[in-house]
C-alpha positions as a Python dict, from the first residue, in 0.01 Angstrom:
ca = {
    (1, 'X'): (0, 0, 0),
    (2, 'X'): (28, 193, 332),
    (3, 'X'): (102, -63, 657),
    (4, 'X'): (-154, -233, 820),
    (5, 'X'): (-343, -63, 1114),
    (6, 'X'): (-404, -453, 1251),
    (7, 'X'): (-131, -738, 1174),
    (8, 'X'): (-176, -1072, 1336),
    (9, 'X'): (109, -1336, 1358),
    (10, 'X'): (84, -1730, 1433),
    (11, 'X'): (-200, -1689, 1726),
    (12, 'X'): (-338, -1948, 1887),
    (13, 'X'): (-614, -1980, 2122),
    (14, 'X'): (-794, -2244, 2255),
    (15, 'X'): (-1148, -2305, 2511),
    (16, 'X'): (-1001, -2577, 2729),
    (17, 'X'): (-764, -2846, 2606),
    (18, 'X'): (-925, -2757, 2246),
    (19, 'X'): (-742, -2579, 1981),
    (20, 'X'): (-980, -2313, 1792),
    (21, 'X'): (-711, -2087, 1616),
    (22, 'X'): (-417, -2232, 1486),
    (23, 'X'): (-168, -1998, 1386),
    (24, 'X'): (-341, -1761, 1241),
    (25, 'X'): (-168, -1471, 1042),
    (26, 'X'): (-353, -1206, 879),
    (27, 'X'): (-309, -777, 789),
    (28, 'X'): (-538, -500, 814),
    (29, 'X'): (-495, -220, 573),
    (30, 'X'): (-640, 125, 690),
    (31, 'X'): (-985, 147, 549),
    (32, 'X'): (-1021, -176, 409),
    (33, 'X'): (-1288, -403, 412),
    (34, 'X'): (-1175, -770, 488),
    (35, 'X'): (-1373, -1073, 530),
    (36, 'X'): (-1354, -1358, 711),
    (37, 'X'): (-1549, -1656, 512),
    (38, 'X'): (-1560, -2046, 672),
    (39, 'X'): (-1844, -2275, 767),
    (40, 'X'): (-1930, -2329, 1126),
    (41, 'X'): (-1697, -2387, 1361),
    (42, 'X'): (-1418, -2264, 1144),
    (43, 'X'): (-1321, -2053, 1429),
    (44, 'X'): (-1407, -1750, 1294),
    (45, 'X'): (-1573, -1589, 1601),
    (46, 'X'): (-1295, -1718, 1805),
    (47, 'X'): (-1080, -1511, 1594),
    (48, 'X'): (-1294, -1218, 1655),
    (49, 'X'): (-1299, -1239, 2042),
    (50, 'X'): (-890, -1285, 2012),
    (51, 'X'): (-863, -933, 1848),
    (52, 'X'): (-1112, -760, 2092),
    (53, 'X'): (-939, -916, 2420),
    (54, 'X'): (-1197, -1120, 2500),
    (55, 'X'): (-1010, -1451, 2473),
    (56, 'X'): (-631, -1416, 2509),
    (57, 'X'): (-408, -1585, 2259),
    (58, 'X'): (-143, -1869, 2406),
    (59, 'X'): (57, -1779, 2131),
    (60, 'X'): (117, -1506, 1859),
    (61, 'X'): (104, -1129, 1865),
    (62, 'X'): (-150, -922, 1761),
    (63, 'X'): (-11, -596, 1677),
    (64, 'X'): (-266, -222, 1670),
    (65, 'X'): (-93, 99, 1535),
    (66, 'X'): (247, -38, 1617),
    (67, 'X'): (165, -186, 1942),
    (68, 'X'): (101, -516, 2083),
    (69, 'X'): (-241, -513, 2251),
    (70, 'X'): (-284, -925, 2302),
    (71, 'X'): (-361, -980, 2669),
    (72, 'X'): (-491, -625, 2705),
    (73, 'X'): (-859, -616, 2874),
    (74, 'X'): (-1143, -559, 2679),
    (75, 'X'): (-1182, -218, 2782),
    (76, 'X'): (-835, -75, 2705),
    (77, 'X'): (-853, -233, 2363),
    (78, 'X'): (-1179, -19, 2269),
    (79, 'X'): (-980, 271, 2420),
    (80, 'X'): (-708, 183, 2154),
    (81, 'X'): (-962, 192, 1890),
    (82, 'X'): (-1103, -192, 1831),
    (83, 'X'): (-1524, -249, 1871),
    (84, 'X'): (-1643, -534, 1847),
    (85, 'X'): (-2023, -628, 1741),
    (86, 'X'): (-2089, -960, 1840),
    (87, 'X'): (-2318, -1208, 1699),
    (88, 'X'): (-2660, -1225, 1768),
    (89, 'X'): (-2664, -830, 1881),
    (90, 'X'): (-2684, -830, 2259),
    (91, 'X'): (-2877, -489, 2277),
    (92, 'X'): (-2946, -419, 2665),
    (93, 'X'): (-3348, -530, 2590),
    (94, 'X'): (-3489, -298, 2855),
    (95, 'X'): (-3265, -6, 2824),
    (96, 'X'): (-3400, 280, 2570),
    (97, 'X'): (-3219, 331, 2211),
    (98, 'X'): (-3033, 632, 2372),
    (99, 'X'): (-2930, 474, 2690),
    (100, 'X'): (-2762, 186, 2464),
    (101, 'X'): (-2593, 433, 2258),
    (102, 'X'): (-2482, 615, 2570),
    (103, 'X'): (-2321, 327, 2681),
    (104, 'X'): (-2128, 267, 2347),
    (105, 'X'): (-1932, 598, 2465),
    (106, 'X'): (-1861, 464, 2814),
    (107, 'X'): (-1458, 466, 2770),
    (108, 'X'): (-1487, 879, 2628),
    (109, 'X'): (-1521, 1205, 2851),
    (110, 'X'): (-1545, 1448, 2557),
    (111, 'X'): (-1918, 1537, 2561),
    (112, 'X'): (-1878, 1733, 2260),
    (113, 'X'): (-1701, 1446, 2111),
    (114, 'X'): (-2007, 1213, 2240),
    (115, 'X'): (-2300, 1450, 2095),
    (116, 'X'): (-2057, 1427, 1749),
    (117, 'X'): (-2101, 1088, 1744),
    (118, 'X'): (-2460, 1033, 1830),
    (119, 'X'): (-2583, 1268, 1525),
    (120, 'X'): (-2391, 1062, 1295),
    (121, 'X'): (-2487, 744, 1415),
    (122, 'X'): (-2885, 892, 1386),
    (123, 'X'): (-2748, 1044, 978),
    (124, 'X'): (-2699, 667, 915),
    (125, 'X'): (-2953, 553, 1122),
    (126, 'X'): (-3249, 787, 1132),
    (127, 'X'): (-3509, 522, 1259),
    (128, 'X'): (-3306, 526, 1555),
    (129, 'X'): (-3369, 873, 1602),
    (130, 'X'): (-3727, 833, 1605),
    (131, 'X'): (-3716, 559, 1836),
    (132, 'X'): (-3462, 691, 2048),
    (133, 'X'): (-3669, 670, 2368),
    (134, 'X'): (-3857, 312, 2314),
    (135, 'X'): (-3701, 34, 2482),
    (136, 'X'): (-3430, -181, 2268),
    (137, 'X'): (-3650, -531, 2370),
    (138, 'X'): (-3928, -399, 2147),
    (139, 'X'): (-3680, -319, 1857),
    (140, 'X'): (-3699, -564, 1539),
    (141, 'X'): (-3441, -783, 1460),
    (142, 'X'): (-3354, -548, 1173),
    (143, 'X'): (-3349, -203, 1395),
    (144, 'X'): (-3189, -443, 1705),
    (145, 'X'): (-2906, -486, 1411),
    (146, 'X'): (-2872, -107, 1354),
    (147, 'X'): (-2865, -26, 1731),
    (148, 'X'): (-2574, -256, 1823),
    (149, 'X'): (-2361, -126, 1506),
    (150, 'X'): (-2465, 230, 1600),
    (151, 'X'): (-2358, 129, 1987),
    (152, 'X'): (-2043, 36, 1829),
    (153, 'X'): (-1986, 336, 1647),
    (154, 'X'): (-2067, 549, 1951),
    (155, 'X'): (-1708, 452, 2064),
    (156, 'X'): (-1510, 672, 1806),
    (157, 'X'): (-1353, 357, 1635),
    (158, 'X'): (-1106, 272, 1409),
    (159, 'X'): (-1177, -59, 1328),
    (160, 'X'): (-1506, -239, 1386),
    (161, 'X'): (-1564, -625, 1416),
    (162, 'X'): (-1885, -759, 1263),
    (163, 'X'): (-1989, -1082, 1372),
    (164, 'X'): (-2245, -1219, 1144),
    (165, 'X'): (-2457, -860, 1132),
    (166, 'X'): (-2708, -1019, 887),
    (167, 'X'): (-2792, -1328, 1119),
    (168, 'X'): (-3149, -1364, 1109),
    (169, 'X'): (-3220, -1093, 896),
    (170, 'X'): (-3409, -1065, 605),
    (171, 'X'): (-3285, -1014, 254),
    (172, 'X'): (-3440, -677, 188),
    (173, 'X'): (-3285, -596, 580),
    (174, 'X'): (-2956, -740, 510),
    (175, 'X'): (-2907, -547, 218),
    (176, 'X'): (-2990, -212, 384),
    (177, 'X'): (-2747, -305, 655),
    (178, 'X'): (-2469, -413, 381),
    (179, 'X'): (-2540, -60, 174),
    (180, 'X'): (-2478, 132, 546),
    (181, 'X'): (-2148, -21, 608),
    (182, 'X'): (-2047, 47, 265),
    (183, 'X'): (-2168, 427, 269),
    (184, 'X'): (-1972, 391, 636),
    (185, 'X'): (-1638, 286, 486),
    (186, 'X'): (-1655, 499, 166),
    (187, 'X'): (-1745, 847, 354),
    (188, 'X'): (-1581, 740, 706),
    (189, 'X'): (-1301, 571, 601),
    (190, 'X'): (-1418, 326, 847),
    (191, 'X'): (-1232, 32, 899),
    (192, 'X'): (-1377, -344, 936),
    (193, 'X'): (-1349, -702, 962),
    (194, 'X'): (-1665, -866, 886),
    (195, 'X'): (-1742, -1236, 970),
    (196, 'X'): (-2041, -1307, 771),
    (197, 'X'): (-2182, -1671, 665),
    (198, 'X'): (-2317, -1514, 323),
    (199, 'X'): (-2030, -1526, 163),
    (200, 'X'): (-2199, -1358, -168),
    (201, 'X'): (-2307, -1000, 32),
    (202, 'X'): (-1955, -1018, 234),
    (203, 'X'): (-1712, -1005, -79),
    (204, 'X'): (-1935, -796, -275),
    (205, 'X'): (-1877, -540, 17),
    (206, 'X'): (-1523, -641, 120),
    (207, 'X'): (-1205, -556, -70),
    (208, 'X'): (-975, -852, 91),
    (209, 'X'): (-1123, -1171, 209),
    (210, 'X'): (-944, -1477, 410),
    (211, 'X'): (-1089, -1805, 406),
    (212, 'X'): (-1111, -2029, 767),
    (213, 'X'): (-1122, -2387, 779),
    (214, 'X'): (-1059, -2609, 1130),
    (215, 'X'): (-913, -2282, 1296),
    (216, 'X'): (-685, -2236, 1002),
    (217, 'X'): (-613, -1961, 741),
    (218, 'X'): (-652, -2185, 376),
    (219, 'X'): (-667, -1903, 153),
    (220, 'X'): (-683, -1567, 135),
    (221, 'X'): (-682, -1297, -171),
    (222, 'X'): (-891, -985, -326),
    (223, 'X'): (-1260, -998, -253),
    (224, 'X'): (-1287, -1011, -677),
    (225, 'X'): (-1012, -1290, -717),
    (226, 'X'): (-1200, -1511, -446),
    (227, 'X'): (-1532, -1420, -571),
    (228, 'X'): (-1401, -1595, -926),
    (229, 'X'): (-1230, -1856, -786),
    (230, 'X'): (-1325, -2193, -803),
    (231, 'X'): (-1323, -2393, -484),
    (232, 'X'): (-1539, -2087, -336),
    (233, 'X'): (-1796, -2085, -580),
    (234, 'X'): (-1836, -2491, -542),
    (235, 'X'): (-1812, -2447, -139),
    (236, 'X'): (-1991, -2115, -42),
    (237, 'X'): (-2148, -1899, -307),
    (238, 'X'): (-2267, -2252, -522),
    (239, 'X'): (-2450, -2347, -193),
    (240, 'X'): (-2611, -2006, -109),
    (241, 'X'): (-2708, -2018, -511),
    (242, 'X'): (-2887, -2305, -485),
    (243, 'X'): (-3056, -2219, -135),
    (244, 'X'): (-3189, -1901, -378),
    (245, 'X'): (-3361, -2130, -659),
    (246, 'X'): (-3494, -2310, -421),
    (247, 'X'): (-3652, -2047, -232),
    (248, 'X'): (-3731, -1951, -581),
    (249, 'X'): (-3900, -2294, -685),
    (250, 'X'): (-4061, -2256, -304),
    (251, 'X'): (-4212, -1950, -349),
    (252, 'X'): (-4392, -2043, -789),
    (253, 'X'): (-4491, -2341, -624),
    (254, 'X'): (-4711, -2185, -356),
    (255, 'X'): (-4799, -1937, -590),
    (256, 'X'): (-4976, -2228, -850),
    (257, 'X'): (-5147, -2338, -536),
}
């Protein structure tokens, strides 16, 4: 396997006295897929904001195409090559679709580089196209989704960081977001780590997967070796299962009504 593009060793960070990450080690292999599984408060988006430079690690290195970038500002890491797509979307509400994208490209100065990116954000996202002048604030939840992943991708990067893109979402949506980043990494050779709470969609799409508990990496393997193993099926996928049959049960029983 080549080297990893992203290798992070023994971080820690912490909000306050409080330790969220606690030595933390984990690779990125170029155009791989990994996910990040846990249950709330795992520190999972702590991890995230670590990588992207939004939190600074007290300990540990985080290394990016051979070079350490921990304690680098926000803004030089997306030079570097690192996006991040935080939770929840945080779309500019009264900006237009284009004016949001135009912002994802505020660290380039190659116009032609710029217009490159825009028509492949609108190949993958043609609604955005078509809305390109409306005001993000009047967006859906499931468009709002595309726009911040296409803001992301307006940035030229290497690797993007998902935070929970299918938060609020619903299934059919999540799945047409989930078949995007796939047709993303398979023709773009795009790069991602992908924090996701439904654990089924995120290792059917990943090809690595770690596993977060209490700030702590507790297990870690292929995304088909977790998916089959047994303490994930009885902690995340049973529970998800079950949440289906009963939507399932929900939805006959309304139906005999």
């Amino acid at each position: 396997m080549s080297q990893p593009v992203l290798s992070i060793r023994n971080i820690e960070s912490f909000y306050g006295p409080i330790m969220a990450i606690r030595g933390v080690s984990l690779d990125v292999h170029p155009g791989q897929i990994v996910s990040i599984l846990g249950a709330n408060g795992a520190g999972k988006t702590t991890l995230m904001k670590t990588i992207s430079g939004v939190m600074d690690p007290e300990k540990g290195t985080i290394s990016f195409d051979g070079q350490h970038i921990q304690g680098l500002e926000p803004h030089k890491i997306v030079q570097k090559g690192i996006v991040h797509i935080p939770e929840g979307r945080e779309v500019f509400p009264l900006l237009t679709v284009d004016e949001n994208l135009s912002l994802g490209a505020y660290t380039l100065t190659d116009k032609g580089q710029i217009d490159h990116d825009r028509d492949l954000v609108f190949s993958y996202f043609p609604i955005l196209r078509d809305r390109r002048a409306q005001e993000a604030g009047t967006l859906s939840g499931g468009q709002q989704q595309m726009l911040a992943i296409g803001r992301g991708l307006m940035a030229n990067p290497k690797i993007m960081l998902l935070d929970e893109p299918s938060l609020g979402l619903s299934p059919l949506l999540v799945q047409e977001i989930f078949d995007i980043l796939k047709r993303l990494n398979d023709e773009q050779n795009m790069t991602m780590i992908l924090v996701e709470q439904n654990a089924t969609a995120a290792l059917e799409l990943a090809h690595h997967g770690y596993v977060m508990e209490i700030g702590r990496i507790v297990m870690d393997g292929t995304a088909d070796v977790l998916m089959q193993s047994e303490d994930i099926r009885n902690f995340y996928l049973g529970v998800q299962e079950e949440g289906a049959r009963e939507n399932r049960r929900w939805k006959r029983k309304k139906t005999w009504r």
